[in-house]
N, C-alpha and C positions, 0 to 999 in steps of 0.2 A: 456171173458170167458176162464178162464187160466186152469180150473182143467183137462182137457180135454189132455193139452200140459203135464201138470209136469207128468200125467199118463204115457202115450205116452214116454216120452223122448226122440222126436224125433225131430230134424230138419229138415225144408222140405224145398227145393228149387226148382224155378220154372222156364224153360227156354222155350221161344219162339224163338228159334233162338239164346239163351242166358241163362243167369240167374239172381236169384232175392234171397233175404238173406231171410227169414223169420225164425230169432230164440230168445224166442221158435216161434214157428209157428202163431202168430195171424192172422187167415184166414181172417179175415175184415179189415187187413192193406192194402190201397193202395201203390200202385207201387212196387206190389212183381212180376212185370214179366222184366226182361231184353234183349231188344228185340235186340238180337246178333245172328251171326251164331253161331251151335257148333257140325259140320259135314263138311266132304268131301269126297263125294263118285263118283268114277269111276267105274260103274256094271261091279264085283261085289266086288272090293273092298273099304271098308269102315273107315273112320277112325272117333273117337268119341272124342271131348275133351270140357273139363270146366273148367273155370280157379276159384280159391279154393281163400280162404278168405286169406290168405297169399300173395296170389297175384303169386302162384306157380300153372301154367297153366300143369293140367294130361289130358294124352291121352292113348288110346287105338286102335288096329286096327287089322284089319282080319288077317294080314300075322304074328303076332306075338305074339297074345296075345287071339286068338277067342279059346273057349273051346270047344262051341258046336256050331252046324249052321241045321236049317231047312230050307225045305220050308216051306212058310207060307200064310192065304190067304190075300186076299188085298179086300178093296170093291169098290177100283178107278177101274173102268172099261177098258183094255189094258193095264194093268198094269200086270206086276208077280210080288212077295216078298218074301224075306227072310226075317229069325232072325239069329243074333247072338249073346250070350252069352260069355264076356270076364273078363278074372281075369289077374289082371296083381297085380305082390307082389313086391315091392320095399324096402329099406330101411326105407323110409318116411311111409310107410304102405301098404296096398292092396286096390284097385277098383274092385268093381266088377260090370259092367254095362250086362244092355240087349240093344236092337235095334233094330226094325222090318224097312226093309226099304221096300218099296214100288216104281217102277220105269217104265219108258217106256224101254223097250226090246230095240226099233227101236232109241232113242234117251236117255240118260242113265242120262244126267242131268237136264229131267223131275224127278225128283225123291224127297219124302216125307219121312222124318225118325222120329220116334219116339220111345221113349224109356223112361230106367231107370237109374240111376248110382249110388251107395251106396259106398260112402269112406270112410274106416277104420284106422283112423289115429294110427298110433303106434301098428297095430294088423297085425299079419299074420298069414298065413292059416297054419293048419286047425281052430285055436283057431277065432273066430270071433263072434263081439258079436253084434249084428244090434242095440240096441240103442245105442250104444255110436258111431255111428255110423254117417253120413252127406249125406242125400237124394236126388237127383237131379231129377225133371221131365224135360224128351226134349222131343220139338218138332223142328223141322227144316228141312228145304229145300229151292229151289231157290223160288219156288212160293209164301212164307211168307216172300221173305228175304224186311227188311224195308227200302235198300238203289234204290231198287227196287218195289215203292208200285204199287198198281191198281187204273184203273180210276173208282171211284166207279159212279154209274149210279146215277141221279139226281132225280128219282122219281119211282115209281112203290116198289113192295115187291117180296121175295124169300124165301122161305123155306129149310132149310135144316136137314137133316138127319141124323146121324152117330150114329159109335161108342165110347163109354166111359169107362176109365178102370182106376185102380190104386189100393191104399192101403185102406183101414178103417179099425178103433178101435173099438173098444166095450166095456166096462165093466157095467156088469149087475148090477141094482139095487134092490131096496127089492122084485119088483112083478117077480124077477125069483128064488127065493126060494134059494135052496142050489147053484144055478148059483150065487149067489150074490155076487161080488167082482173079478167073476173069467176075466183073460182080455182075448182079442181077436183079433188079429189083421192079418186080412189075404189080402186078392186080391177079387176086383169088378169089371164087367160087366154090362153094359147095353146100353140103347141106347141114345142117345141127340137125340132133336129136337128144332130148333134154325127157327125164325123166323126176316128177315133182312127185314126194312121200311127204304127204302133209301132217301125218300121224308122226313121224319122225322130225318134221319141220325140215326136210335136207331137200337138194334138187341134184347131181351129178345129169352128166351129160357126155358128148360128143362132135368133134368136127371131120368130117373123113371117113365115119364110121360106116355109112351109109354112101356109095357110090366115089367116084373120085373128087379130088381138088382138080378145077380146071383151071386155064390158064386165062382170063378177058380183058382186054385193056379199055374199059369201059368210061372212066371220071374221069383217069389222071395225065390222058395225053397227051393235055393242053402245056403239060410242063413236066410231062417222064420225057418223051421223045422217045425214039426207036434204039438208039445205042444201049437199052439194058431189058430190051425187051427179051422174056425165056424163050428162046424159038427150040428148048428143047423139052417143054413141058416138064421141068425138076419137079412145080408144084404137086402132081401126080402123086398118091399111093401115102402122102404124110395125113397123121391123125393126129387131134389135138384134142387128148384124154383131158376133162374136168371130175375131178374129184370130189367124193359127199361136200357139199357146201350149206353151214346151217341157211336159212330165212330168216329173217329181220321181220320183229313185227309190222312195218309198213310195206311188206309184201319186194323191197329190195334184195339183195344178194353179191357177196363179195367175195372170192378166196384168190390162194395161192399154189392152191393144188392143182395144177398141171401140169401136164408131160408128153411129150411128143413120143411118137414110134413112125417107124417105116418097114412093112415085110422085106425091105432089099437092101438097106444101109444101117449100119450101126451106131446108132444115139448113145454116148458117151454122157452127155452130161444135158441138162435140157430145165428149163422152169419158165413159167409164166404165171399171169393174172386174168382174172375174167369175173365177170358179174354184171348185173343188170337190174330191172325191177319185174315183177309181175303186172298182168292188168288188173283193173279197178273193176272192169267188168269182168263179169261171170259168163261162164257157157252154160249150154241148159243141162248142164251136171254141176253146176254152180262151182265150179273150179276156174280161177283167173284164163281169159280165152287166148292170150297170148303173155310170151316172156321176152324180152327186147333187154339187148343189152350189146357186152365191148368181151373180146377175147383178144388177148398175148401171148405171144411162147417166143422165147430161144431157145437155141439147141446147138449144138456140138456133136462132130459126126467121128469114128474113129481114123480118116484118111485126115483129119483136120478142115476140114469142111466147117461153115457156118452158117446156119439163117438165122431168119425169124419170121415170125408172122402175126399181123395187128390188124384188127378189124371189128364188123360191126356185125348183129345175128339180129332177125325175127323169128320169132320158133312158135306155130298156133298149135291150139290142143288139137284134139282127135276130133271130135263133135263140132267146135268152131269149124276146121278145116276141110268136114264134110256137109255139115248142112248150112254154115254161117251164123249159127245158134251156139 
């Protein structure tokens, strides 16, 4: 399902601790995640880096390069978070990444970072132009790192919970009238819901399942701009079904089983990729206390419509995300 990519013009890459090529983007190729570190944080300074298909490793980091910084909330329990927003303009081109870290106060290398990073090969600011542009999602920290996995529990199930967020497309097909052709491409919210059978070694899940996809233009401002922003809330009402997906004994996770739905439009044709790691740490039911990972889908609508949608998930157990145990 290519029409979706040459619209798009985008390449998307996907890091758990790493990265993974996908260009153009075929969301149902396996082995798009490369499960490496690509952080190093002492609360609260951060440093971000990705090594680029050239094999020319950029970084960025709070004392040189951060533009903006909030605080920001977290949903790991004991934890506080930041963001921060960096542009760093070189010769070679400009980066401009985001990063929300999430950490323990009391111990500082507890800590979970996820984010974005857009490289702009041969462009400098202010002129910047996002498709021609090289996407990176991360996630990372010590508790996914895979040289470090967990001992996953041999029997029993776990539910888990989170947050979902990232980029989707849009362009409308005939049943939206004069919308027909027009593209869209902004920032998504919602929630995962991940369910682990550790006796089966399998995880399946959900994006959408639980409340709507919202529309928030959160990271990517600084170089979406307002010309493709959804001011008619499309992202609304899609789900993005993951399929049994075995575990990997270092507690990782990879498949091809996905599929979008909409109770209001008809999905003709549809696929993507998703997967993540578990945590290293236990909750006090001794099951991994979170699942961090990347989610993709295309899809194809029957007016001829197309998206997609790419992005990044935290999802805590049940017991983690009520008592912080």
């Amino acid at each position: 399902m290519r029409e979706t990519v040459i619209l798009l013009g985008i390449v998307v890459i996907l890091a758990a601790g790493g990265c993974a090529r996908r260009d153009p983007p075929p969301a149902a190729e396996e082995g798009g995640i490369d499960f490496e570190r690509n952080s190093e944080f002492s609360g609260p300074a951060l440093r971000v880096f990705v090594t680029l298909d050239d094999g020319r490793e950029v970084s960025v980091n709070t004392t040189d390069d951060a533009v903006d910084s909030r605080s920001a909330v977290t949903p790991i329990p004991g934890h506080r978070a930041r963001d921060w927003t960096f542009v760093k303009d070189v010769e070679e081109g400009t980066s401009v990444a985001y990063a929300l870290v999430s950490w323990d106060d009391d111990n500082p290398a507890d800590y979970l970072m996820a984010g974005w990073w857009a490289e702009f090969p041969n462009q400098h600011l202010p002129e910047l132009s996002f498709r021609d542009s090289v996407q990176y999602a991360l996630v990372d920290g010590p508790e996914i790192d895979t040289s470090n996995p967990p001992e996953l529990p041999l029997e029993g199930q776990a539910s888990y919970v989170g947050q979902a967020g990232g980029l989707y497309a849009y362009v409308p097909g005939s049943d939206w009238g004069d919308d027909e052709g027009a593209f869209v491409l902004d920032e998504y919210e919602g929630a995962i819901t991940i369910t682990a059978d550790f006796a089966a070694n399998t995880l399946r899940g959900c994006i959408g399942c639980v409340g709507d996809l919202v529309t928030r233009r959160a990271h990517f401002g600084v170089f979406l701009g307002d010309e493709v922003r959804d001011v008619r809330s499309i992202a609304a009402g899609y789900e993005l079904h993951f399929g049994e997906t075995p575990m990997n004994p270092n507690g990782t996770f990879e498949h091809t089983d996905v599929t979008v739905s909409h109770p209001e439009r008809t999905i003709v044709q549809s696929e993507g990729h998703w997967g993540g790691s578990l945590s290293n740490i236990p909750d006090r039911s001794g099951n991994p206390r979170l699942a961090a990972g990347f989610s993709g889908a295309e899809f194809e609508e029957s007016d001829g419509s197309v998206g997609s949608f790419v992005g990044t998930f935290v999802a805590l157990s049940e017991p983690f995300r009520a008592s912080g145990r």
